[in-house]
N, C-alpha and C positions, 0 to 999 in steps of 0.2 A: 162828359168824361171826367172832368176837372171837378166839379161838384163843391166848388168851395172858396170863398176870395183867395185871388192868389197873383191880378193881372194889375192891382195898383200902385207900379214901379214909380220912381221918380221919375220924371217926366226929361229932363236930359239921359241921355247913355253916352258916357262917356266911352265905351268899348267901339261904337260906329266906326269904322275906317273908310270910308267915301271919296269921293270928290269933293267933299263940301269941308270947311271950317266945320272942326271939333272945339269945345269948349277946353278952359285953361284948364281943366282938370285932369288933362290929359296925360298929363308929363307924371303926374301923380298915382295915378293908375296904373299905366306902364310899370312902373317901379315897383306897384304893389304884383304885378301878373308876374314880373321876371323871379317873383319868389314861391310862386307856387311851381310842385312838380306834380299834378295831379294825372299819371299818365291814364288812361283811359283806354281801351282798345273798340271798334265799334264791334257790337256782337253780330253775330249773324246765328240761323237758325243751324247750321249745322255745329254749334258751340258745345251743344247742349242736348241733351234726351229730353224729348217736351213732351214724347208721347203722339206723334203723329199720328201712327198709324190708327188711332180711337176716333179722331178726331173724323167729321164730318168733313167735302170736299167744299164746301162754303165755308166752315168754319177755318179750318186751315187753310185757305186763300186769305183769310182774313188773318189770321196769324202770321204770316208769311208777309205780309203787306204792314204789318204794324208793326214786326223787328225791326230796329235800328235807331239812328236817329236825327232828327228832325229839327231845322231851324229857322229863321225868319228872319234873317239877318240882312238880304238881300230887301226885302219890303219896307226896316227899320232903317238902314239906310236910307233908301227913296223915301221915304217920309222926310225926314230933316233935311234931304237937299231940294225941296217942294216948298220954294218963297210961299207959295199961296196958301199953304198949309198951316192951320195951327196948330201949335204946339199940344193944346188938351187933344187933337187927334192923330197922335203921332201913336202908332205901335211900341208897346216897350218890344226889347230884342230879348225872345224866350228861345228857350232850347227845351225838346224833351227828348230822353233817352227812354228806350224801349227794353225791355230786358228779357229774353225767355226763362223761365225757371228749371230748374233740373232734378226737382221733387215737385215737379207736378201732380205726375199721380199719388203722393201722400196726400197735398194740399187741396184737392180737390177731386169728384168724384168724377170717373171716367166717361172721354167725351166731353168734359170742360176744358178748356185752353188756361193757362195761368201763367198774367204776363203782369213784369214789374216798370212802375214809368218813375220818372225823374225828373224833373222841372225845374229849370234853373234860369236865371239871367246873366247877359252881355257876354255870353259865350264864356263863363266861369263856373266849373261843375263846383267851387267851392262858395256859391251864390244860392244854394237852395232855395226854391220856395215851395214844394209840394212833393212829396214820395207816396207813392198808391201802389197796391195789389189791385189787380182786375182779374174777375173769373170769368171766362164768355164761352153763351151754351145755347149752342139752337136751339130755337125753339119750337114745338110742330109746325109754325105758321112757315118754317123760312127766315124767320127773322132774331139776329142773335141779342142775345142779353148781356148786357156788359156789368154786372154786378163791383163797386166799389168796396177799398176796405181801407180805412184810412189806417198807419198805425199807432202802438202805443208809443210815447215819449220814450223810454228807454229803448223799446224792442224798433224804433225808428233810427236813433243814433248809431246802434248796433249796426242795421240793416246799410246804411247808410256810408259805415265804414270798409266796408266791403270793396267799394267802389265799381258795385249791379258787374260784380264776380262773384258766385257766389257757391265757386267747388267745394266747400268745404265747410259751407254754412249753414249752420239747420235755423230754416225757415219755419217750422213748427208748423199747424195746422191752421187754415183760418178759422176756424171755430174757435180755438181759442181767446175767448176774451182779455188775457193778458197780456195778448201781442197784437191781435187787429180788431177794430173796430167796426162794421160794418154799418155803411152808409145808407140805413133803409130811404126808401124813395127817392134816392139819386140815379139809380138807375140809367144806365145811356140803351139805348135799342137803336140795333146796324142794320139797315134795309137795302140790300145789294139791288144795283141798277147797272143793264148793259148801256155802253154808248157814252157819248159823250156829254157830260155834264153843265160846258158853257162857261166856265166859270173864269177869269181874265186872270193871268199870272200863274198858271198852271202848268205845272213839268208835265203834265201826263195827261190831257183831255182824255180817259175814256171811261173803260167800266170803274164804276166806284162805288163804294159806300156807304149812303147817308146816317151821319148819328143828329136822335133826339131823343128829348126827357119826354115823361107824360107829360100831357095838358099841366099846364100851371106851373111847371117845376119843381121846384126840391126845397122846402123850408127846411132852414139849419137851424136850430132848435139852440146850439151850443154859441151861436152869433148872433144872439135876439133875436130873433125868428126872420134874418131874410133870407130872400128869394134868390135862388140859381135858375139860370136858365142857359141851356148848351145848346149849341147844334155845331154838327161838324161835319168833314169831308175827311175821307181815305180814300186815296189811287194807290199805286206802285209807285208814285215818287212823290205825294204829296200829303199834308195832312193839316187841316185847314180847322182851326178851335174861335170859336167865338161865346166868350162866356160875358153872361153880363147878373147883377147881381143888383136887386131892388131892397127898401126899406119895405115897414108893414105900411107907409103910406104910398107906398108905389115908386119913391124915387132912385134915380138909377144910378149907385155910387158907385161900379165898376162898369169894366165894359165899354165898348167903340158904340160912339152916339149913332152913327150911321151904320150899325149893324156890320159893321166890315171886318172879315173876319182876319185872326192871325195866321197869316199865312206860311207856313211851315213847309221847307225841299227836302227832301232825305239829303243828307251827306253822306258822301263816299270816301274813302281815303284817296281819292285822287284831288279830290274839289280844295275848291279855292279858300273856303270856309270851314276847313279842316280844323284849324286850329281852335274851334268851337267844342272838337270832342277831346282834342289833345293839346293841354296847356304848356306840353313842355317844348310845342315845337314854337319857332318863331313868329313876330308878328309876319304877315301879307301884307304888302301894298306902302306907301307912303306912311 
């Protein structure tokens, strides 16, 4: 889904709020969050005209399950209060926001879903590390296509100012080469399964999901030719990214060495971790 380095944080977060000793750098941090106002609202599908009724009833379950947003803050945490734990395997703490679009049916042809993500660290939407278009469209098998479109440098800043509101924004078409790039062979494929998936720290054991790339993954051509390799999960409250990222001689310079994925909850504007989506409300907790 991610299709591209974006998971090799510093290896401290000083944003963690736990029960464990945070590092000195804390006081300094703090100081820099009480200046941002980045207020943020979470979206939901009824924000927006997405075009439902075109949509396929797998497709939109799958839509429906991928608005909002999503964090890891609770597993980032447990990592650093885990003595036994080392640090090269700590999770950095990611956030992604989901966004639905509301020129969908210009941006893409009917029957495609087109959703906007945002990836950010230590719960600061002013932390970017990756903005993406995604087009997703059954396909006769049952199974959906998650087409990428990375964008342009200008038409990203642009996009990006908005703050994924975007009433009044023309998003232009993805064909357009001047504003998105499109990610051939990054491709994610969503394979829906009933039942309960097993999977340990899970808001939601049931129906879900599964994202993968083809055989081999995704060589990025623009990063000296390495290797992406994704797989992921989607529930109704969960969404779980494990990217990992090789050189052309195989070695693996992103990515969780024991294949463990980043494990992501939806937030609600009730939750505890609220302040992940909204910077302007206060710290939680000690």
């Amino acid at each position: 889904m991610v299709a591209t380095i974006g998971f090799a944080a510093p290896a401290v977060v000083p944003s963690i709020r736990h029960r464990v000793s945070v590092t000195q750098a804390r006081p300094a941090f703090r100081a820099r969050r009480q200046t941002v106002r980045a207020v943020v609202r979470v979206p939901t599908p009824s924000d927006v005209d997405t075009g439902a009724a075109e949509l396929s009833p797998r497709l939109q379950k799958f839509a429906d399950w991928f608005y909002g947003d999503f964090d890891n803050y609770h597993q980032a945490a447990a990592d650093r209060a885990n003595a036994d734990m080392s640090r090269r395997d700590w999770h950095e703490h990611i956030h992604c926001r989901v966004t639905p679009i509301p020129a969908a049916r210009e941006m893409a042809p009917a029957g495609s879903a087109v959703l906007f993500a945002n990836y950010y660290y230590n719960g600061r939407p002013d932390v970017i590390y990756r903005q993406r278009m995604y087009k997703i469209t059954e396909l006769p098998s049952g199974i959906l296509e998650m087409r990428i479109y990375k964008m342009t440098f200008l038409h990203g800043l642009l996009v990006g100012g908005t703050n994924s509101i975007f009433d009044d924004f023309d998003l232009g078409s993805l064909d357009d080469t001047s504003k998105y790039e499109y990610l051939e062979g990054a491709e994610v494929f969503w394979r829906y399964e009933e039942g309960k998936f097993g999977g340990t720290d899970m808001v939601c054991d049931g129906d879900h999901f599964v994202g993968y790339m083809r055989e081999g993954g995704w060589v990025s051509v623009d990063d000296g030719g390495l290797t992406v390799k994704d797989n992921l999960l989607l529930t109704k409250e969960d969404l779980w990214v494990a990217e990992e990222v090789y050189t052309k001689d195989g070695t693996m310079i992103a990515g969780n060495r024991h294949g463990i994925h980043h494990k992501m909850r939806r937030v609600r504007d009730d939750d505890e971790i609220r302040w992940t989506v909204d910077q302007s409300l206060p710290f939680i907790g000690p």
